[in-house]
ZADRENVEX-202197 format. One record per residue: residue number from 1; y, x, z of N, C-alpha, C in turn. Coordinates in steps of 0.001 Angstrom, whole numbers, plus 524288, in hexadecimal, padded with zeros to 5 digits. Atoms other than C-alpha are relative to their C-alpha. Last residue first. Layout:
 num    ny    nx    nz   cay   cax   caz    cy    cx    cz
 NUM     Y     X     Z     Y     X     Z     Y     X     Z
...
! end
This chain:
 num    ny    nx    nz   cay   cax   caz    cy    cx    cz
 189 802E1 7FBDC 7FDC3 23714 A6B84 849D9 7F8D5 7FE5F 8027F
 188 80331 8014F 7FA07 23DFD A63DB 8429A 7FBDB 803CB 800CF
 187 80399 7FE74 7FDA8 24AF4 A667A 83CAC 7FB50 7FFEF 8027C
 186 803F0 80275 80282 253E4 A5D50 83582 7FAE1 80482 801B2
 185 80009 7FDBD 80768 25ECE A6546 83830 7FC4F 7FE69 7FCDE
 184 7FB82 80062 8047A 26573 A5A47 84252 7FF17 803C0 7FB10
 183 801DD 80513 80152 25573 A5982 8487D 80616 7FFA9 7FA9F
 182 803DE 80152 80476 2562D A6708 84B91 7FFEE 7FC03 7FC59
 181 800A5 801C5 8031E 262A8 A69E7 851C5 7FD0A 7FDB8 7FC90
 180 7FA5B 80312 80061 26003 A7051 85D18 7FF2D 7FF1B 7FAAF
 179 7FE5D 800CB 8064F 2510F A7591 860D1 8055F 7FD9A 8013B
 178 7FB5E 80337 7FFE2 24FA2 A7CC8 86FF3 801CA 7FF20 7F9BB
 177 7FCF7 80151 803F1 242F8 A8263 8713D 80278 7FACB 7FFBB
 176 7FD40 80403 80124 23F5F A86D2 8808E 80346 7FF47 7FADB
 175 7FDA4 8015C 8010A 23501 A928F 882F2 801D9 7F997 7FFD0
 174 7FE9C 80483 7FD79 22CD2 A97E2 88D36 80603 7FE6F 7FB13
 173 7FB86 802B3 80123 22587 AA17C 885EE 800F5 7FC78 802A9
 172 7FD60 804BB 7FE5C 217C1 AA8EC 88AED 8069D 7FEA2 7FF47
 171 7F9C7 7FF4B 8004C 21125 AB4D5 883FF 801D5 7F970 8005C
 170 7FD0C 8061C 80255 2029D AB3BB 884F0 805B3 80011 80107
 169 7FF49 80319 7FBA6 1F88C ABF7A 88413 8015D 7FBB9 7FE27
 168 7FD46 7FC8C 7FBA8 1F09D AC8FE 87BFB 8018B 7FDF6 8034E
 167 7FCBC 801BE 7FD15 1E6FF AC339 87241 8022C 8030C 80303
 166 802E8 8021B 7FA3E 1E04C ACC6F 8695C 8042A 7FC97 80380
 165 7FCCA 80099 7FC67 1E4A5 ACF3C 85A48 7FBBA 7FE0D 805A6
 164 8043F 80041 7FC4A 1DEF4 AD401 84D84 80286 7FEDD 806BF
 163 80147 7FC32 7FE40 1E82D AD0AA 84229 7FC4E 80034 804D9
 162 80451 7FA65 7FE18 1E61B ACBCC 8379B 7FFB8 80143 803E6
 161 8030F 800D1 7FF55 1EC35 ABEAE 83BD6 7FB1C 80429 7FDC2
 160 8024F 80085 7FAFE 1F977 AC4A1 83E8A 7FA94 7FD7E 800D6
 159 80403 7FB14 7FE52 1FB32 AC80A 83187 7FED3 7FFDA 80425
 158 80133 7FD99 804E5 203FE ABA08 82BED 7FADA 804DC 7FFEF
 157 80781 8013C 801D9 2014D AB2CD 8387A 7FEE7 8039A 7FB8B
 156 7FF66 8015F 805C0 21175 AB7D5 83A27 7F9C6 7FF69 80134
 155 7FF39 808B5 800FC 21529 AB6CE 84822 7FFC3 80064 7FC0C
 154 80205 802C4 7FA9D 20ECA AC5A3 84E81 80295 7FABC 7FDF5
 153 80884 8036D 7FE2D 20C79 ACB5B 840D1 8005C 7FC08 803D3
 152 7FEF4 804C1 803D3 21E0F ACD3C 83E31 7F76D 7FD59 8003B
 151 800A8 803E5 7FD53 21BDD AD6EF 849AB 8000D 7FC28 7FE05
 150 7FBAA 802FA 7FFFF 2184D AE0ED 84039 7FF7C 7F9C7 804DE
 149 7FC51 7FCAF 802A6 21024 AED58 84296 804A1 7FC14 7FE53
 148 7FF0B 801E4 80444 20673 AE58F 84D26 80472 8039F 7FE40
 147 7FBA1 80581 7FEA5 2036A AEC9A 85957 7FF9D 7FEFE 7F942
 146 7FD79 801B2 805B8 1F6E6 AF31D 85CA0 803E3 7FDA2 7FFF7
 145 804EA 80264 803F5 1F454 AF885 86A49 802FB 7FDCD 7FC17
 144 7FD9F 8023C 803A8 1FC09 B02DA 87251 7FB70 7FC32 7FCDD
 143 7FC63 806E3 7FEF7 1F87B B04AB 87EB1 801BB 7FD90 7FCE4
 142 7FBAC 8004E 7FF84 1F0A3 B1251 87E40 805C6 7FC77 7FFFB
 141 7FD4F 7FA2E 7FE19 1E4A4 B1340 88255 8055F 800B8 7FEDF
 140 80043 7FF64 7FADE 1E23F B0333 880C9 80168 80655 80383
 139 7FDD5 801BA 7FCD0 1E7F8 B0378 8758E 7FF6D 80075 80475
 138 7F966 7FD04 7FFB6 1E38C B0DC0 86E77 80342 7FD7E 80377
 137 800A5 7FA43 7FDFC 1D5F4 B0715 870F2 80464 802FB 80270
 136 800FE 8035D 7FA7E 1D9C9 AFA07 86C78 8002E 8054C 80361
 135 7FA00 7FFAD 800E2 1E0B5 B0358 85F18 7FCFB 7FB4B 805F5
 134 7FE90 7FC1B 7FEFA 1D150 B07E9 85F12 804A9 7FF6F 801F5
 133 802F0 7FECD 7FB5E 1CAEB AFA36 85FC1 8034E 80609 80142
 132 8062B 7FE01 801EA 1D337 AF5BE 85353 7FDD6 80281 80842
 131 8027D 7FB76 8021D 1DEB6 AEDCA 8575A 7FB1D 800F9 80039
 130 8045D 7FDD8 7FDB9 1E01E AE06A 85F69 7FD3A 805C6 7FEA8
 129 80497 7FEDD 803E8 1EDC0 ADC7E 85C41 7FB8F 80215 80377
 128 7FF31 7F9F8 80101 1F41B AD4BE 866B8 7FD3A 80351 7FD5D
 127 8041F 7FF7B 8004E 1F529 AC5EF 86AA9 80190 80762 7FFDF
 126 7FF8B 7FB0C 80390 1FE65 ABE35 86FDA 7FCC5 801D4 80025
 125 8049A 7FB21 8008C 1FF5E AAFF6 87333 801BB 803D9 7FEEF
 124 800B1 7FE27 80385 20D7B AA7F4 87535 7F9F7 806D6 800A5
 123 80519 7FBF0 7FF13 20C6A A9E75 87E31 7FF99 800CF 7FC9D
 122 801F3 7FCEB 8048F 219F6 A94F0 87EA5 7FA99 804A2 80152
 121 804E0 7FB83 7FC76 21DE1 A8BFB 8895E 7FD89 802C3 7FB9A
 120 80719 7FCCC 80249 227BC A83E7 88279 7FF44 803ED 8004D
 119 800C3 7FB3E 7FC85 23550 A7C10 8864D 7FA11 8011A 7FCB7
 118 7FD92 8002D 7F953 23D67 A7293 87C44 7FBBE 804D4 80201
 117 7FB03 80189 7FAEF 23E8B A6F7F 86CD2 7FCE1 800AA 8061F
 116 7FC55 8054D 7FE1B 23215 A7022 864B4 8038E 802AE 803D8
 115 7FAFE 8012C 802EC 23038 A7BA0 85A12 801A1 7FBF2 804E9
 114 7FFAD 804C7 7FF2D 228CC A84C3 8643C 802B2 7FE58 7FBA2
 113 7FCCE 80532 7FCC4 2282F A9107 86121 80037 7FCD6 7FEFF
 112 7FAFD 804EE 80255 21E3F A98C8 859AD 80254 7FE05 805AF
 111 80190 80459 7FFD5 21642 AA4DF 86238 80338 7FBF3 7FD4A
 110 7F9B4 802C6 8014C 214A6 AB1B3 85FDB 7FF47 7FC84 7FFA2
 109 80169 8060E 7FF32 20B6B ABE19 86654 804B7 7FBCB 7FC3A
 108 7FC81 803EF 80353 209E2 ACA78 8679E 7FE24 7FA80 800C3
 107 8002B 8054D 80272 203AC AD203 87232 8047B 7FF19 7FE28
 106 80451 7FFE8 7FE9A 200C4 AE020 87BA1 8003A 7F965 7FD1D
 105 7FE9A 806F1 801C6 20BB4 AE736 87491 7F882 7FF0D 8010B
 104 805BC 7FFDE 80396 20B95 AF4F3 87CE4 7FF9E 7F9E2 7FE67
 103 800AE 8069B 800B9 21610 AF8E4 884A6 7FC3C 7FFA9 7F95C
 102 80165 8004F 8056C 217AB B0653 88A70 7FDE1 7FB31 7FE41
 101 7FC32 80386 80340 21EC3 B0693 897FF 7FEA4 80092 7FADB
 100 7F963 7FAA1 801F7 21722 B10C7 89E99 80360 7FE81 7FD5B
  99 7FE62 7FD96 7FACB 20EC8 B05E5 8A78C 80159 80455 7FD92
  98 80394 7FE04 7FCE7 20C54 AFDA1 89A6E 804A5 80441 8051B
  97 7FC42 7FBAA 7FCC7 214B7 AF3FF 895E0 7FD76 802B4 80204
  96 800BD 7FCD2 7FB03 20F73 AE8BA 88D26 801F1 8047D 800ED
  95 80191 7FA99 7FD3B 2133E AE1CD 8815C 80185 80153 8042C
  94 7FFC2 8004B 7FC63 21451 AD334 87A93 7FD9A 807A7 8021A
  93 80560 7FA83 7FF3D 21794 AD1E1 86E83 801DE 80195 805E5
  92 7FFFE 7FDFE 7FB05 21E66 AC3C2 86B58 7FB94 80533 80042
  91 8037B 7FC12 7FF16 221C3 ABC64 85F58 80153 802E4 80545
  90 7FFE5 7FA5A 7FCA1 22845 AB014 8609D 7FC49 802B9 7FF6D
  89 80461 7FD4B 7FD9D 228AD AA558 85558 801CD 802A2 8037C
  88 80367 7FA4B 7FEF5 2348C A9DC8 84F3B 7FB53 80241 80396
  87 7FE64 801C2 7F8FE 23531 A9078 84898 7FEAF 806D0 801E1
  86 7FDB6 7FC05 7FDB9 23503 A973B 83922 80085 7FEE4 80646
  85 80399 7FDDF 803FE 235F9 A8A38 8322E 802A1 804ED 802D3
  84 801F7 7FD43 7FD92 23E62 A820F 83C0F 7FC11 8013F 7FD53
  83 8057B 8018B 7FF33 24899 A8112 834AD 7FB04 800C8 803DE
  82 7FFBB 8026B 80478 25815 A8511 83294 7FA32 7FA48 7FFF3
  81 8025E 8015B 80427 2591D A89E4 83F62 800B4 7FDB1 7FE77
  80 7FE17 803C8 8030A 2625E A8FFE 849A9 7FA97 800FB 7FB63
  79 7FE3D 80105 804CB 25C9C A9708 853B6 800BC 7FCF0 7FD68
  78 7FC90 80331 801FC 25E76 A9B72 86378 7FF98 7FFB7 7F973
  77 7FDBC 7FF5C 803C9 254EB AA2BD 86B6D 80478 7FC17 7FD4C
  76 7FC32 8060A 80065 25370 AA444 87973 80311 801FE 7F96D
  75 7FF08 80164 8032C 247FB AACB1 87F94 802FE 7FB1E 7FE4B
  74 7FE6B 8045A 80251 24864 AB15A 88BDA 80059 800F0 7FA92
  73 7FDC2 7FC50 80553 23EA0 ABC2D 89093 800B1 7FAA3 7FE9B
  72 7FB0F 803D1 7FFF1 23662 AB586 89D17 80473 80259 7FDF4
  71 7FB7E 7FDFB 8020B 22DF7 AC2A6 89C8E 803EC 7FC36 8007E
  70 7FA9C 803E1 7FF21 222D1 AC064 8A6D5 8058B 8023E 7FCC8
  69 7FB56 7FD50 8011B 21561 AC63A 8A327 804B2 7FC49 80061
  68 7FB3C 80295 803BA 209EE AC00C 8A813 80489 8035E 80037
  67 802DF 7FE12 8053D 1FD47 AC733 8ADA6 80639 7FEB3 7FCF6
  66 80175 80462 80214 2046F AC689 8BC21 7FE36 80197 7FAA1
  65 80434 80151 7FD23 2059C ACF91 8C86E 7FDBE 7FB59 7FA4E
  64 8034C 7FDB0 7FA22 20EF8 AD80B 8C57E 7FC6C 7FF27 8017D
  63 803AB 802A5 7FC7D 213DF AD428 8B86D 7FD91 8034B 801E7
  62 802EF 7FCB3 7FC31 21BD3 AE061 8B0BA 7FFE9 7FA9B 8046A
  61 8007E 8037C 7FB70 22517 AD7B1 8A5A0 7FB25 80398 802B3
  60 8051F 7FF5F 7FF7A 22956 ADFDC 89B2D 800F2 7FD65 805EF
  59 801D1 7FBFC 7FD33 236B4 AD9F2 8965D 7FA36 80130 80165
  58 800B5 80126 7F99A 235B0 AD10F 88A89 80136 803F5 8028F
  57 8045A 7FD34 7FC66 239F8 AD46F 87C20 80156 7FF4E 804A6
  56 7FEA9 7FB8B 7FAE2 24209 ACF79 8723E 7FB1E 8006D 8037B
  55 8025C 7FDF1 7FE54 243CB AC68D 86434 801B6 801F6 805C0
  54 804E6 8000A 802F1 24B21 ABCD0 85D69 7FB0A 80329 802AA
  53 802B6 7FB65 8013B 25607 ABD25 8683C 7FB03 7FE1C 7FCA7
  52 8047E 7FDF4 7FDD0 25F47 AB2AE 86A4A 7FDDE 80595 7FDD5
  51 7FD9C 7FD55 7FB51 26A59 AABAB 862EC 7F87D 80201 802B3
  50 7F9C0 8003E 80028 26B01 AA59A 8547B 800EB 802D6 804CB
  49 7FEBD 7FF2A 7FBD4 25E0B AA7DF 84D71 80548 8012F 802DE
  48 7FBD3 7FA0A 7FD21 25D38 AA364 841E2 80145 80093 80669
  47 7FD8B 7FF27 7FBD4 251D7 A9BC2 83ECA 8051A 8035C 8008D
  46 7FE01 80444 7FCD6 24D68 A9623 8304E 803F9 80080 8051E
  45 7FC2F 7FFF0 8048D 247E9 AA284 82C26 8067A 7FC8C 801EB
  44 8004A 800DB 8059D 23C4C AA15E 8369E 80513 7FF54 7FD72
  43 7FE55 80627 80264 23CFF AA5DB 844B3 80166 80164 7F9DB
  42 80032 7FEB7 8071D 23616 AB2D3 84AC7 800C8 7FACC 7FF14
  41 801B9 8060F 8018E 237AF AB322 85BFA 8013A 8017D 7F928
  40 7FDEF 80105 804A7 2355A AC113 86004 7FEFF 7FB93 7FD5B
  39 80109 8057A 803D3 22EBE AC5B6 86BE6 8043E 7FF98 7FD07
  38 7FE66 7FF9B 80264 22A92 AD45C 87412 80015 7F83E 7FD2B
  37 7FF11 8043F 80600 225C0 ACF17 87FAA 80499 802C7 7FDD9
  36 7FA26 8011E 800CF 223BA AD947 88C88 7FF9C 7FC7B 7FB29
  35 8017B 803EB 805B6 21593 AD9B1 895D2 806E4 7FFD6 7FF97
  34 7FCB1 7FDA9 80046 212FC AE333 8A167 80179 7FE7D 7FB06
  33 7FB81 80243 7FBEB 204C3 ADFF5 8A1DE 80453 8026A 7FDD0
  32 7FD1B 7FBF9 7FB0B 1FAC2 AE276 89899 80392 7FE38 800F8
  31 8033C 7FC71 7FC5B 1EE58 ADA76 89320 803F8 8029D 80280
  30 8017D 7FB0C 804AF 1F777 ACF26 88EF8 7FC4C 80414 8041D
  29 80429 7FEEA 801A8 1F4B4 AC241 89520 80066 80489 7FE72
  28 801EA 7FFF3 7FE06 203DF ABCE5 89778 7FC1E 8022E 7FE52
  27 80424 7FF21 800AF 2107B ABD35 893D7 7FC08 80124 80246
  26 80254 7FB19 7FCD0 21EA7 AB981 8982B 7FA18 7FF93 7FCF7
  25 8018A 7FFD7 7F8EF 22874 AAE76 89871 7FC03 8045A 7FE4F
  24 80303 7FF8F 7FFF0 2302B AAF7A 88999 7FE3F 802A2 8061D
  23 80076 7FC2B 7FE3F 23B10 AA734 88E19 7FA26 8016B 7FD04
  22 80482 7FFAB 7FD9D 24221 A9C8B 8875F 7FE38 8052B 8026C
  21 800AE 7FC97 7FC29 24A63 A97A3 87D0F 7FC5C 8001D 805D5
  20 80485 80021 7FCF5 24A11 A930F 87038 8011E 803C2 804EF
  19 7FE0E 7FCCA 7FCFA 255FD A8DC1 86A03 7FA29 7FF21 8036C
  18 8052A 7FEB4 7FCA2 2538A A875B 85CDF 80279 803F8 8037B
  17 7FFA7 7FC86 7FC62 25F94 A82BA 8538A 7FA06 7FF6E 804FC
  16 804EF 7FEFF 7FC80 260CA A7949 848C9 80003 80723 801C7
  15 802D3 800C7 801E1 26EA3 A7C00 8409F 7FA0B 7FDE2 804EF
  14 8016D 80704 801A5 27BA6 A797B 8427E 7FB3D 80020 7FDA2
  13 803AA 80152 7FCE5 27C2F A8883 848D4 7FEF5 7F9AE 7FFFB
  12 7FCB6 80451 7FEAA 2841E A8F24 83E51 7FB2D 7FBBC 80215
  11 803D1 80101 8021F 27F60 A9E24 84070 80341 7F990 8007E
  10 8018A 80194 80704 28978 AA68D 84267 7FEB2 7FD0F 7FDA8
   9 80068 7FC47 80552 28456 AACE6 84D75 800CA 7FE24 7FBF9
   8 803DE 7FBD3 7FAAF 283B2 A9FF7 85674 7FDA9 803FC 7FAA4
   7 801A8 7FCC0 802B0 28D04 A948E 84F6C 7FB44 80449 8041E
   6 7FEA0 7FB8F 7FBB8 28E64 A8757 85508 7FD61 8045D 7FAD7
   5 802E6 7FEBC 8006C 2944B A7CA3 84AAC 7FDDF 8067F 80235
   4 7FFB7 7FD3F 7FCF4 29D61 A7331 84FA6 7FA21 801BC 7FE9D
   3 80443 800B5 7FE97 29FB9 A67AF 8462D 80114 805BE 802E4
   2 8005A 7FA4D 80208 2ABF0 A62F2 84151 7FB6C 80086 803DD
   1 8019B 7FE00 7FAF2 2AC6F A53A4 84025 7FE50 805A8 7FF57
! end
């Protein structure tokens, strides 16, 4: 019996597969309005990624009358795995728009995904460094406040618990994970 095996880049797709898709819906709490998402999902060794985008960025959303930011920014990934060692994360930096168009990162943040199968309401915190009293200062006269020098801090625990941080807001997901094959690679999740 000959078997029918799908390809997608190459890749020979008789293996366990994850398809996450979904919207990131919008943010809330930050001190300034006029709110865009920088994000970037990070998966372990194990994943290859077969269709989608690893990373991208929201439009700026300008609410009229409301604290919440509305981006509804689809997300729809597609990968083949070996394991789930490595399930992947989202990082997210969240920045504002001031009234001359200069944008200013007002939160990070990153949250694990789900391993089970079907829909999920996601709340991903963010926070934001808290600098020395002078670089608060600088900020407030001039808009810029501290950022981190590698983004590899915002999902590694490794240095992210030096550091000095203040809450900021809440970055909302509406996702749906879709597993195939698991159980035929001996998979469990």
């Amino acid at each position: 019996k000959q078997r029918y095996q799908r390809r997608v880049r190459g890749i020979n797709l008789s293996m366990a597969e994850v398809h996450i898709i979904g919207t990131l819906e919008g943010g809330e709490g930050f001190a300034s309005p006029n709110l865009s998402c920088k994000w970037s999902f990070e998966a372990g060794g194990a994943w290859k990624l077969l269709e989608g985008f690893r990373d991208g960025q929201t439009q700026v959303d300008h609410p009229i009358d409301e604290d919440r930011a509305h981006w509804a920014h689809p997300i729809d990934l597609h990968y083949a795995i070996k394991g789930i060692q490595g399930w992947p994360k989202l990082s997210v930096q969240v920045f504002s728009e001031d009234v001359y168009g200069r944008t200013q990162l007002v939160g990070y943040g990153f949250t694990h995904l789900p391993t089970s199968p079907g829909p999920h309401t996601i709340t991903c915190p963010t926070w934001q460094l808290a600098g020395s009293t002078l670089e608060q200062v600088q900020s407030y006269f001039i808009g810029s406040g501290p950022q981190l020098l590698s983004d590899d801090v915002i999902s590694s625990g490794a240095d992210r618990y030096r550091l000095q941080t203040i809450a900021s807001g809440t970055v909302y997901l509406s996702l749906f994970i879709v597993t195939r094959n698991f159980s035929k690679f001996g998979i469990d999740a």
